[in-house]
N, C-alpha and C positions, 0 to 999 in steps of 0.2 A: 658117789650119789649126787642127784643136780642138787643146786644151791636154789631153793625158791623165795630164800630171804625173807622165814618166816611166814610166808603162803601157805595155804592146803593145798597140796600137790594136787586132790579133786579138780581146784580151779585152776589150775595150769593148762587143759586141756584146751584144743582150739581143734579148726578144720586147717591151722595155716602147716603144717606140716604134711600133711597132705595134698593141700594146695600148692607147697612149693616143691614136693617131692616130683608130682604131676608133670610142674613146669620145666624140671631139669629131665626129664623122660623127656618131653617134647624136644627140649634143647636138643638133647643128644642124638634124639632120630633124625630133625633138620639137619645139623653140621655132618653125622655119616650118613644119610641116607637109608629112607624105609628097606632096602634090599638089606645092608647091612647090618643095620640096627635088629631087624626080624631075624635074621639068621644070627646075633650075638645073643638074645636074648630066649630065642631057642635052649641056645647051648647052659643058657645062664639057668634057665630051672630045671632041666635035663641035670646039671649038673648037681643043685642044691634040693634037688625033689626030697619033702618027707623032713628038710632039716629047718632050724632055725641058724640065723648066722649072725656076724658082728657086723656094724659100719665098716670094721678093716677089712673084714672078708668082702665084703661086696666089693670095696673098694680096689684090691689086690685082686679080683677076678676083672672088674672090670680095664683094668690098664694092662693086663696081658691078652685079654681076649679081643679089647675093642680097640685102647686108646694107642697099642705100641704095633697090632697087627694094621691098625690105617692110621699113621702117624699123620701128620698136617691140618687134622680139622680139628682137634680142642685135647688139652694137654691136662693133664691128672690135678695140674695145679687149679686150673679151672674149673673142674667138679670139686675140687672140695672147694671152693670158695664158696658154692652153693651149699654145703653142707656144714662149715664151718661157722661163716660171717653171717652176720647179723642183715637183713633183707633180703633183697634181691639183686643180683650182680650189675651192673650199669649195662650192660651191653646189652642182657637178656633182651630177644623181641619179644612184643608184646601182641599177643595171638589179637586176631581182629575176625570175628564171627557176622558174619553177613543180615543171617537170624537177629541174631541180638543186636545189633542196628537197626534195622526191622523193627522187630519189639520195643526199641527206646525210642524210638521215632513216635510209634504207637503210644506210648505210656503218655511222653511228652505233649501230644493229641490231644488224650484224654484227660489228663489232669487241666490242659488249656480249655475244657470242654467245647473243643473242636471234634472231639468225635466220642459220639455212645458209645459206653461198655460193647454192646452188642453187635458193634461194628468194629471189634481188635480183631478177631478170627482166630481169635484166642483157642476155642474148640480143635485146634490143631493142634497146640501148642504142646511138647513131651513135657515133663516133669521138672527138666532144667529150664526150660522158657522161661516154666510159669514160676521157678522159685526164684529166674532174673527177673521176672516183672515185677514181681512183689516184692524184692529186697531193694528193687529201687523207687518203692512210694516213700513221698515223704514221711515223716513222721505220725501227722494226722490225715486223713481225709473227713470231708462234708459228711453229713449223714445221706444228701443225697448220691454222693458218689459213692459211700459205702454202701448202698440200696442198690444202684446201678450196678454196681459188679457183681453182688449176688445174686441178684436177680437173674443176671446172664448170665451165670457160671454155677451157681449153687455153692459158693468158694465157704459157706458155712455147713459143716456136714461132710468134708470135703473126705474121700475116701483114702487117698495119700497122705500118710503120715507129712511129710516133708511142705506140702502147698496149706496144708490145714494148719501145721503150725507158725508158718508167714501169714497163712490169714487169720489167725487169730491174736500174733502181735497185731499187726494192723488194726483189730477189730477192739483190742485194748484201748490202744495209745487215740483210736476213734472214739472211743467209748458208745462203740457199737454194739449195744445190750441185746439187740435179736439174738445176738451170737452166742449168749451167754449158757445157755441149755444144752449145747450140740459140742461146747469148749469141756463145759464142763464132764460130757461123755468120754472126750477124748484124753482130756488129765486124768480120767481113771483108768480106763480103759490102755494110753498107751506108758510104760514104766519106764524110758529108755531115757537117762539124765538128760541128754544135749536136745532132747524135743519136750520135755515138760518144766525145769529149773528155769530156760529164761520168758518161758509162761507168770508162772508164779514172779520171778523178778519183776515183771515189766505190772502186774496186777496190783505185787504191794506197794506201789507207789503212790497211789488213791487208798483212802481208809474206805470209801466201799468197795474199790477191789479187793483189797487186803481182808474184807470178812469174808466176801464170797472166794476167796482163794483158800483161806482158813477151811471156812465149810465145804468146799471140794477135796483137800485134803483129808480132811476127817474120815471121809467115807474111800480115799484112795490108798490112803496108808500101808494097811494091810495087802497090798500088792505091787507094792514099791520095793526093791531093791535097797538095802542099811543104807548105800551109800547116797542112793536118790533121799533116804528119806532127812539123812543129816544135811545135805544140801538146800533140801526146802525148809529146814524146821531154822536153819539158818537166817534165811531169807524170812520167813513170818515171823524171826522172834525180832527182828530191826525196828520195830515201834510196838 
C-alpha cells in the first residue's frame, strides 16, 4: 500500500502522472522512431487487449519487444528511471510548441496592454491553447482586463468544462463577481472532483466567497459524488 504520511489518499491525486507518463511516451517514440515505436505499440495492445496489467508487465513487454529487439537508443534502466525516481530525468527534452510560443507572446501582449483581448485570435484557439493561456494569467487581473476577455470570448458561461473552470479561478482570485451566476450554474451542474474542489478552495479564502460557496453547495450536494462531497465539506468547514 503507498505511504501518504497521514494524507487522504483523495488529495494525493494530480495530473502529474499523466503528465509524466505522456512525456516518457514522447521520449520513447523520439529515441526509436515513429515507424518503430507505432508498430511496438501495435503489438503492445494487440497483445494486452480486454486486460489490466502490472508496472512489471508493461515493463517486461516493453524490453523484449522494443528495448532488446533495437538495442542502442535507450536501455531498460532508463525507463524505469522515469518511473521510479522522483521528477524528471536531466536528459529528458523538453518539447517546444510553436503555438504556445505564439500564445505567450500573445498573453505577455496583453497583460502589457499592448494588445485587446479581441486582437489574440484566440477564436481559433482548441481547448489546450486556451487552458495554456489561462494557466499562465497571473494570479489577479484588472477588472478591466477581466471585462476585456469576456467580452471577446464569452469565457464566462463557457461551454468546456476545462476553459470554464480556469476561468473561473481567474474570475475568483479577480474577484470578478459578473461571473458569479454562470459559476455558480457550473458547480452544480458539473460533479467531477478535480473541476469543482479547487473551485470551492480558491472561493473560501474570502469570507464572501466562503458564503457564497456555502450556498452553492447547499443546492449542489445532492448530486455530488460522497467523495466530492467529503472534499468540499472539508474545505468550507476551515473557518
Amino acid at each position: 500500500m503507498p505511504n501518504f504520511d497521514g494524507r487522504d489518499p483523495d488529495d494525493a491525486g494530480s495530473d502529474f502522472a499523466y503528465t509524466k507518463g505522456a512525456w516518457l511516451l514522447r521520449t520513447l517514440e523520439a529515441r526509436f522512431g515513429r515507424e518503430v515505436f507505432d508498430a511496438y505499440l501495435r503489438g503492445y495492445f494487440d497483445h494486452f487487449a480486454f486486460q489490466s496489467i502490472t508496472t512489471d508487465q508493461m515493463l517486461a513487454y516493453l524490453d523484449e519487444n522494443l528495448i532488446r529487439k533495437n538495442p542502442g537508443h535507450m536501455s531498460l534502466d532508463a525507463v524505469k528511471a522515469w518511473i521510479d525516481k522522483p521528477g524528471i530525468p536531466a536528459d529528458a527534452k523538453v518539447p517546444v510548441s510553436e503555438r504556445f510560443v505564439a500564445i505567450a507572446t500573445a498573453r505577455s501582449e496583453f497583460l502589457a496592454g499592448k494588445r485587446n483581448a479581441d486582437a489574440l485570435d484566440a477564436k481559433t484557439w482548441n481547448t489546450q491553447e486556451w487552458m495554456y493561456f489561462l494557466d499562465g494569467l497571473p494570479k489577479k487581473l484588472s477588472k478591466a482586463q477581466m471585462e476585456n476577455l469576456d467580452a471577446a470570448y464569452r469565457l464566462t458561461g463557457a461551454a468546456n468544462a476545462e476553459i470554464a473552470r480556469r476561468w473561473y479561478l481567474v474570475a475568483i482570485r479577480s474577484d470578478y463577481l459578473p461571473a458569479r451566476d454562470a459559476m455558480a450554474v457550473y458547480m452544480t451542474r458539473i460533479g467531477r472532483r478535480y473541476l469543482v474542489v479547487p473551485l470551492y478552495e480558491a472561493l473560501a479564502k474570502t469570507s464572501d466567497g466562503l458564503a457564497f460557496a456555502r450556498g452553492v453547495y447547499a443546492k449542489a450536494k445532492p448530486g455530488y459524488h460522497p467523495m466530492t462531497q467529503a472534499s468540499i465539506e472539508k474545505v468550507l468547514k476551515r473557518k
